[in-house]
C-alpha positions as CSV (number, residue, x, y, z in Angstrom):
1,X,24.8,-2.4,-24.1
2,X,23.0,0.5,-23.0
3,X,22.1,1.2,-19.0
4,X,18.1,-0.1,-20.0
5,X,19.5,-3.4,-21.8
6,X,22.1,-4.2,-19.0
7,X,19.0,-3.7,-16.4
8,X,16.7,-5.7,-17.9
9,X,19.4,-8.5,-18.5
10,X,20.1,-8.4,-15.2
11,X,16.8,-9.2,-14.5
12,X,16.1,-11.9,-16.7
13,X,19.2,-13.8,-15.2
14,X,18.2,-13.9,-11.8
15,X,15.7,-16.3,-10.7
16,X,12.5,-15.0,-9.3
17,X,10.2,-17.9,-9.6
18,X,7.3,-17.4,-7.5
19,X,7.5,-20.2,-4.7
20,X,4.0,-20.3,-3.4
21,X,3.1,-21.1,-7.3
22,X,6.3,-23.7,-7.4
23,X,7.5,-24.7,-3.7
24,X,10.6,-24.2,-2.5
25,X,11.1,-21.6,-5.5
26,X,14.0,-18.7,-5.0
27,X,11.4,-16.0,-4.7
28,X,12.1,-12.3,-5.2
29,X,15.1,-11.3,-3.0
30,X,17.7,-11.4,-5.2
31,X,15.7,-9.7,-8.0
32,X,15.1,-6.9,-4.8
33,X,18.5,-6.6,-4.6
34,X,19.5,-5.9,-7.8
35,X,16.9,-3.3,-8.1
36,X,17.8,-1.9,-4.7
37,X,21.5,-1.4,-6.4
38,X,19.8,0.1,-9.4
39,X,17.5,2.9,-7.5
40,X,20.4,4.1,-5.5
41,X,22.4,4.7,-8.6
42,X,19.8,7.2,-10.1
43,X,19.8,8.6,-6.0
44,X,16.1,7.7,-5.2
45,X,15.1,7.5,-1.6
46,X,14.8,3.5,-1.0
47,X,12.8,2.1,0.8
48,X,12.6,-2.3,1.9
49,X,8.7,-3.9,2.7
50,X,9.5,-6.9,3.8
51,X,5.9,-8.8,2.5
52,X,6.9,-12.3,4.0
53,X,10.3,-13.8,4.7
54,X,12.9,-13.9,1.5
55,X,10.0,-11.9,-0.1
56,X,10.8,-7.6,-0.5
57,X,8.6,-4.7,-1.9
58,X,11.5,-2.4,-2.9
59,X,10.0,0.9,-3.4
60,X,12.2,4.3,-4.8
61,X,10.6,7.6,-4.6
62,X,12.3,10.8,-6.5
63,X,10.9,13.6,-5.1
64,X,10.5,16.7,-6.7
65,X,11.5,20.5,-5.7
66,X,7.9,21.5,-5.2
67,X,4.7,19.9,-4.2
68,X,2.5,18.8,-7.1
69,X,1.0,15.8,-8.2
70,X,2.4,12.4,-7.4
71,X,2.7,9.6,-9.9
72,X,3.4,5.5,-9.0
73,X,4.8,3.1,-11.5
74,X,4.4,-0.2,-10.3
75,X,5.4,-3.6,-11.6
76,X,6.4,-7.2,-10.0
77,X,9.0,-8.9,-10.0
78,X,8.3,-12.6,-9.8
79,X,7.8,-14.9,-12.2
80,X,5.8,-18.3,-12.8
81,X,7.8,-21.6,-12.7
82,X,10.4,-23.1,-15.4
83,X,9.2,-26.8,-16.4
84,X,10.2,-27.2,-19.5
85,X,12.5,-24.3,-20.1
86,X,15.8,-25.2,-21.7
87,X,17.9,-22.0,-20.1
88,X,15.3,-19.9,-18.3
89,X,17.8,-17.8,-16.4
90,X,20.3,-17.0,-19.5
91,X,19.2,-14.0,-21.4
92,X,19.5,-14.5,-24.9
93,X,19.3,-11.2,-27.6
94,X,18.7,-12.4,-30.8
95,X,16.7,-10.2,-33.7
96,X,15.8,-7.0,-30.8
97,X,14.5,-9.5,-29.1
98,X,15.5,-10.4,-25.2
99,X,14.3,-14.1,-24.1
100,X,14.0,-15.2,-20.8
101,X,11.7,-16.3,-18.2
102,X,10.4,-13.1,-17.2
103,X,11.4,-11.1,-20.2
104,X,7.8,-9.9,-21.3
105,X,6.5,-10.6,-17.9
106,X,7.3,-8.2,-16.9
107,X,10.6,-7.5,-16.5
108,X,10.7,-5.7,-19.4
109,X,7.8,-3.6,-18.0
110,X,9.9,-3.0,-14.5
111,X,13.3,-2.0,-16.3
112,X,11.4,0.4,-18.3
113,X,10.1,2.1,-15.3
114,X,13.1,2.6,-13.4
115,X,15.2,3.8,-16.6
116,X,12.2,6.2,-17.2
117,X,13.0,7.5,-14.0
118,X,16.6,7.4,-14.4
119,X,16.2,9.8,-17.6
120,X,14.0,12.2,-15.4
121,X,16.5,12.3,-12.4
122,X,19.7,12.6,-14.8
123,X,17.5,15.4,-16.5
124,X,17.2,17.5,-14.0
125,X,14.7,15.7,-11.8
126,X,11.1,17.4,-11.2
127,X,10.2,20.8,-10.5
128,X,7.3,19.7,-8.5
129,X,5.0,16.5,-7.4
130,X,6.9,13.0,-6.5
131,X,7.7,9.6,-8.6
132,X,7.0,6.5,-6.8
133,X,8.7,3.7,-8.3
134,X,7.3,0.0,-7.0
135,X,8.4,-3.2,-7.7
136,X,6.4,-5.7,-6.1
137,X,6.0,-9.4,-5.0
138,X,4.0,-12.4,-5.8
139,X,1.4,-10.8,-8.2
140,X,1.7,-14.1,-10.1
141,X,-0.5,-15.8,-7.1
142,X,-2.5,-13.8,-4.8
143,X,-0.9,-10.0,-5.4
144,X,0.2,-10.2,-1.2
145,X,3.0,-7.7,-2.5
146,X,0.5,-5.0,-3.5
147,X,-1.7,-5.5,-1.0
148,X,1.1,-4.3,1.3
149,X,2.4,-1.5,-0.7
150,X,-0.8,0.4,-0.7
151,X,-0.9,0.1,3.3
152,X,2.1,2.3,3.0
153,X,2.7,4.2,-0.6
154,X,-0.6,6.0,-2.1
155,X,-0.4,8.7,-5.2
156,X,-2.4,10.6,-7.4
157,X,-2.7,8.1,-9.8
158,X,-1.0,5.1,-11.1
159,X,0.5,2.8,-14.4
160,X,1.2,-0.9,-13.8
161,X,4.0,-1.7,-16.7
162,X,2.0,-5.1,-17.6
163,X,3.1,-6.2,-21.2
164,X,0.1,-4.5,-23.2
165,X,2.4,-4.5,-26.8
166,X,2.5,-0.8,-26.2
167,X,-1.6,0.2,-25.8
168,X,-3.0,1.6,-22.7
169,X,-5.6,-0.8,-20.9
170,X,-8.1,0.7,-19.2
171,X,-9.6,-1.9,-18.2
172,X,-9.4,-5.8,-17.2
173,X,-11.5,-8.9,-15.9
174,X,-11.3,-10.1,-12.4
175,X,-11.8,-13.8,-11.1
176,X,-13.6,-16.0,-8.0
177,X,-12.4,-19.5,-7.0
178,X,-14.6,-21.8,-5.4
179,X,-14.6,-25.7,-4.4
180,X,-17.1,-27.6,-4.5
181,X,-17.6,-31.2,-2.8
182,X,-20.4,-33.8,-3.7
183,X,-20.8,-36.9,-0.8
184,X,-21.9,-40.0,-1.5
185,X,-21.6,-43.6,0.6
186,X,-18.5,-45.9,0.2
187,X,-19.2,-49.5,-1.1
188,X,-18.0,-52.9,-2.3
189,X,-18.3,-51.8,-6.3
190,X,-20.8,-55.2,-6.4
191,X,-23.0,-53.9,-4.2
192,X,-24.9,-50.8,-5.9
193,X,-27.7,-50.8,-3.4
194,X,-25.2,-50.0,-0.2
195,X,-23.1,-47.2,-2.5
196,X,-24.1,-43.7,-3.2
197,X,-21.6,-42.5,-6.1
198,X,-20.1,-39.4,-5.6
199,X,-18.1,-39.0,-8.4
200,X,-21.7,-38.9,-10.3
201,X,-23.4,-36.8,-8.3
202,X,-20.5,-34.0,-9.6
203,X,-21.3,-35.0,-12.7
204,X,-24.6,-33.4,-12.7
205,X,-23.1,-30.5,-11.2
206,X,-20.5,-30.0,-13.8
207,X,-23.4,-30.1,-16.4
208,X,-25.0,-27.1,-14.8
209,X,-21.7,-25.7,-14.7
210,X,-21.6,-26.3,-18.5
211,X,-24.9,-24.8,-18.9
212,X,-23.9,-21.4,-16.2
213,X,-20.6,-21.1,-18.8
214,X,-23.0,-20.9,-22.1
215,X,-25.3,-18.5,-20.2
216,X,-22.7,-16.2,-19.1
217,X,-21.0,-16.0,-22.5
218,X,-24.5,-15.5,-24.1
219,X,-25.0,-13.2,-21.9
220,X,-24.3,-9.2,-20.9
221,X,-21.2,-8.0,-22.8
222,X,-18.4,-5.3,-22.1
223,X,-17.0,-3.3,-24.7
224,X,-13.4,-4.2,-24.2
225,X,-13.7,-7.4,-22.6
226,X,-16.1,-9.1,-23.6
227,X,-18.3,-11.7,-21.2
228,X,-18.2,-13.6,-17.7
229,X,-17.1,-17.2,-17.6
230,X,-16.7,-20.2,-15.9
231,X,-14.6,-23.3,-16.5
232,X,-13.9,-26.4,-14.1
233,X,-10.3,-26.1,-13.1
234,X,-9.7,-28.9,-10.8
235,X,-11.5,-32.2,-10.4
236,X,-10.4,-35.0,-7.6
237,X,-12.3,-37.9,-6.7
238,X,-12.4,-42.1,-5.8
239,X,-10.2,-44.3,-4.2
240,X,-10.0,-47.6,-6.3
241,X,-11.9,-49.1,-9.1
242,X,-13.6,-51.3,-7.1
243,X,-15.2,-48.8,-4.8
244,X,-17.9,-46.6,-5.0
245,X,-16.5,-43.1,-4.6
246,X,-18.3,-41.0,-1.1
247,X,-16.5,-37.5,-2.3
248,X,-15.6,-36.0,-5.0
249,X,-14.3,-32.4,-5.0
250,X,-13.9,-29.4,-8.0
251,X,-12.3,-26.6,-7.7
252,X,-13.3,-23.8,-10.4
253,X,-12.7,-20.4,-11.7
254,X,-15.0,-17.6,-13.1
255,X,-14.1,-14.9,-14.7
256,X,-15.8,-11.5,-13.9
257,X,-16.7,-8.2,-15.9
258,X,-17.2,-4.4,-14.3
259,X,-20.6,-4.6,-13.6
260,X,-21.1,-7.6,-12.2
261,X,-22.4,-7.6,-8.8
262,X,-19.4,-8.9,-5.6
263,X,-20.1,-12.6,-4.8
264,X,-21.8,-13.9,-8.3
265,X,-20.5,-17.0,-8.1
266,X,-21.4,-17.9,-4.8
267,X,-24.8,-17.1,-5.4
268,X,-24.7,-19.3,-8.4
269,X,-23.3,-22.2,-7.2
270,X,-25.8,-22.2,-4.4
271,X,-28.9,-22.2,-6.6
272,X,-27.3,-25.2,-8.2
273,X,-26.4,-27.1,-5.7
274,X,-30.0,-26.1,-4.4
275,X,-32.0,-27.6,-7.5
276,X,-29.9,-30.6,-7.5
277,X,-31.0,-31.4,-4.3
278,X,-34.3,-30.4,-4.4
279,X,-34.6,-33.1,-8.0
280,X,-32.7,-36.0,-6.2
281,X,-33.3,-36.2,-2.0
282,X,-30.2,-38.7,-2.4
283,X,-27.9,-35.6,-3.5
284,X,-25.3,-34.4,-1.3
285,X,-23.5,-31.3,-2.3
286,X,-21.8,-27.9,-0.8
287,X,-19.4,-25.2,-2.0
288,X,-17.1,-22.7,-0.2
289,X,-15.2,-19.4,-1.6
290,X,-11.8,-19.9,-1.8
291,X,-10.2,-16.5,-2.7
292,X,-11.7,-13.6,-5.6
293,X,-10.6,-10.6,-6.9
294,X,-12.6,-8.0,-8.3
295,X,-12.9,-6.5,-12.0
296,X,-11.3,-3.2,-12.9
297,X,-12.2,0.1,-15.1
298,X,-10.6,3.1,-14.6
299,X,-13.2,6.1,-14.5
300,X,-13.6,7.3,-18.1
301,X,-13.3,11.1,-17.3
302,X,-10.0,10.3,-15.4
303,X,-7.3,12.1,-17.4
304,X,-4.6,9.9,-16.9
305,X,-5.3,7.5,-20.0
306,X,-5.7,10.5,-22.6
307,X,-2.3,12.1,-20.9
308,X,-0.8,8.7,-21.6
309,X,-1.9,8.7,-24.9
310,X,-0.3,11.4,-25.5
311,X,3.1,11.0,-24.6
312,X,3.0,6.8,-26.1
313,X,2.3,8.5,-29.3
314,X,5.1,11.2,-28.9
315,X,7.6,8.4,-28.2
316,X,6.1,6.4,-31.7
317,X,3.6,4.3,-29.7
318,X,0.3,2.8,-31.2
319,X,-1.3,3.3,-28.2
320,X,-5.0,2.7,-28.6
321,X,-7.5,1.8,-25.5
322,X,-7.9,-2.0,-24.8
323,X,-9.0,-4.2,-22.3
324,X,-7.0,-7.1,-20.4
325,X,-8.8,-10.6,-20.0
326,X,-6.5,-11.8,-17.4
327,X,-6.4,-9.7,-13.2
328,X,-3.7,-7.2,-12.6
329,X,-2.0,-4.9,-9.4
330,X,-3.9,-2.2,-11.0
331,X,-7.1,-3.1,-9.4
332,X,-5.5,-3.0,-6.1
333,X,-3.7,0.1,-6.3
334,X,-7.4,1.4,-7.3
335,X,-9.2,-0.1,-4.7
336,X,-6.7,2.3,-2.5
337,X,-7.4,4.9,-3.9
338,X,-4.5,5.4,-6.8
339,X,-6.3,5.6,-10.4
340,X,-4.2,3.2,-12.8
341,X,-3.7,1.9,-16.0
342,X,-1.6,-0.8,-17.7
343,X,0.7,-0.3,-20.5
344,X,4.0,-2.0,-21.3
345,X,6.0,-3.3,-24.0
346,X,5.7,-5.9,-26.8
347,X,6.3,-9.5,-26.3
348,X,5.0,-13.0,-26.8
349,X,5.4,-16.4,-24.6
350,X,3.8,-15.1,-21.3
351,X,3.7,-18.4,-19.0
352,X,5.0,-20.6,-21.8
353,X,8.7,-22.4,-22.7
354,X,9.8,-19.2,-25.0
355,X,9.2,-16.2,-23.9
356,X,10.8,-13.0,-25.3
357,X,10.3,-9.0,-25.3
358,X,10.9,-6.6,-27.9
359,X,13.6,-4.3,-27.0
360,X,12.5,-1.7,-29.3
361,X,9.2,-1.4,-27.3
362,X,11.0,-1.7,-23.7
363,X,13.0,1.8,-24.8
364,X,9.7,2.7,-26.4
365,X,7.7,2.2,-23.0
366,X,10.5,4.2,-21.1
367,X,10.2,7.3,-22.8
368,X,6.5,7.3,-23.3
369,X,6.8,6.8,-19.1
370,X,9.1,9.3,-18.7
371,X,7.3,12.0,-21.0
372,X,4.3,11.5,-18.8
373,X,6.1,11.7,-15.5
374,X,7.4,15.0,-16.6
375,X,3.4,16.2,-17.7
376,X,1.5,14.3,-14.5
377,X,3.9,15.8,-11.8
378,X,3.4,19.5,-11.6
């Protein structure tokens, strides 16, 4: 088994479950340590962020003989929860494929970037310009591990190894959360004239939800990613069957395009909320923001994606321009400042009972990283 294959095995095996998706989950530390082991192998300077307790950044630069430009490969190591999974810590190769919890995501991704650097250090290392490597926490829930890393780490541009089967994202969607809570007055379910039914009242809301989702996919249109959206997430409300319900609450989730102005949804569900109430003087309704993250586009003159082309192709890639529908680190390392784009290896399964990556494309993804380490830091 080759030094890449042991790595990623290695990875796959250790439980990293994310415990503020799943409580009382293992979290990241042991998954830290192994990559801790790992970085001072290949002789990288190594440096521990502790995020929250049990929970490390670990963080290798290689540095090179010069000053030049400085290049950060970033990926995370936890993973979502198990239910359902037969074996979800025993890595199983079977046809070049790996399968695992965390195999495509991203493990793969992360063991790609730290062999990449491996390769470059047991090359020679670099004339000039630094290699950060950054394997992060928690970007599975609210990307806490990121957020720290940039407050200490910044370079001249970045790639988060998210699984993108081997193309170069440029781009991806970024989401709001809010909750909204309708009131109403508890009563004997005999006794209409004394109850005001909550659980009603948020059923008019969720129809001009319904009717915000249609207008937003009808609606403006980005190249790679298509429109906004909305969806209900969330619903909770009543007590018993023979009571009329006084609050109902729904929690939901839209998904945002560059382009779209900061707070959209707010502003939405506030006109709703304020038409309901100004048709029915009997409606009680309010919302609050829960948490949001913003949309992300590289600039298109930035020359890191048609560098990255370059070497993906070189080391057999596809590698064409997409977008991503779903939020990545990438718009947090960019919001400090560090340029990024995604691009990974190939891989099916993400969040489901079988999930596998292609080993083919994990060596594939190393080399393509490594040839553009090797052209980025001079």
């Amino acid at each position: 088994m080759s030094t890449l294959d042991r790595l990623l095995a290695d990875l796959v095996a250790i439980d990293s479950v994310n415990p503020t998706l799943v409580p009382g989950a293992a979290g990241e530390a042991a998954g830290g340590r192994r990559i801790i082991e790992e970085l001072d192998a290949i002789g990288l300077v190594v440096e521990v962020q502790v995020v929250a307790p049990g929970r490390p950044n670990v963080v290798g630069t290689l540095r090179g003989r010069a000053p030049g430009r400085s290049l950060m490969l970033c990926g995370h190591i936890d993973t979502v929860g198990v239910s359902g999974m037969d074996a979800p810590f025993d890595p199983v190769l079977k046809d070049g494929r790996l399968y695992g919890r965390g195999a495509q995501d991203m493990k793969g991704g992360v063991a790609a970037m730290i062999d990449a650097v491996r390769v470059i250090a047991e090359g020679g290392g670099l004339d000039a310009g630094d290699v950060i490597v950054a394997c992060v926490v928690d970007e599975e829930h609210s990307s806490i591990g990121a957020d720290a890393l940039v407050t200490r780490w910044r370079a001249d541009a970045g790639v988060v190894t998210e699984p993108t089967d081997l193309d170069i994202a440029i781009c991806h969607k970024g989401f709001a959360w809010s909750e909204i809570v309708t009131t109403g007055r508890a009563a004997h379910g005999s006794r209409p004239a004394d109850g005001v039914d909550a659980i009603v009242h948020m059923g008019r809301v969720l129809v001009e939800l319904g009717a915000l989702d249609a207008a937003l996919q009808a609606g403006a249109r980005h190249p790679r990613l298509g429109s906004a959206s909305l969806h209900a997430s969330i619903v909770q409300g009543g007590h018993e069957l023979s009571s009329y319900p006084d609050r109902c609450a729904l929690q939901i989730e839209r998904r945002t395009i560059p382009g779209e102005p900061a707070g959209a949804l707010d502003r939405e569900v506030d006109a709703i909320l304020a038409r309901l109430a100004a048709d029915d003087p009997a409606f009680r309704g309010a919302a609050a923001p829960m948490f949001a993250r913003p949309p992300y586009e590289i600039d298109p003159v930035h020359p890191l994606p048609g560098m990255l082309i370059g070497t993906a192709r070189a080391a057999g890639c596809r590698a064409d321009t997409i977008g991503m529908s779903f939020w990545t680190d990438a718009a947090a390392l960019a919001a400090a400042g560090i340029p990024s784009v995604l691009f990974g290896p190939a891989g099916a399964g993400l969040h489901s009972i079988e999930e596998w990556v292609d080993l083919a494309s994990v060596r594939q993804c190393r080399d393509a990283l490594a040839g553009l380490v090797r052209e980025w830091c001079r």
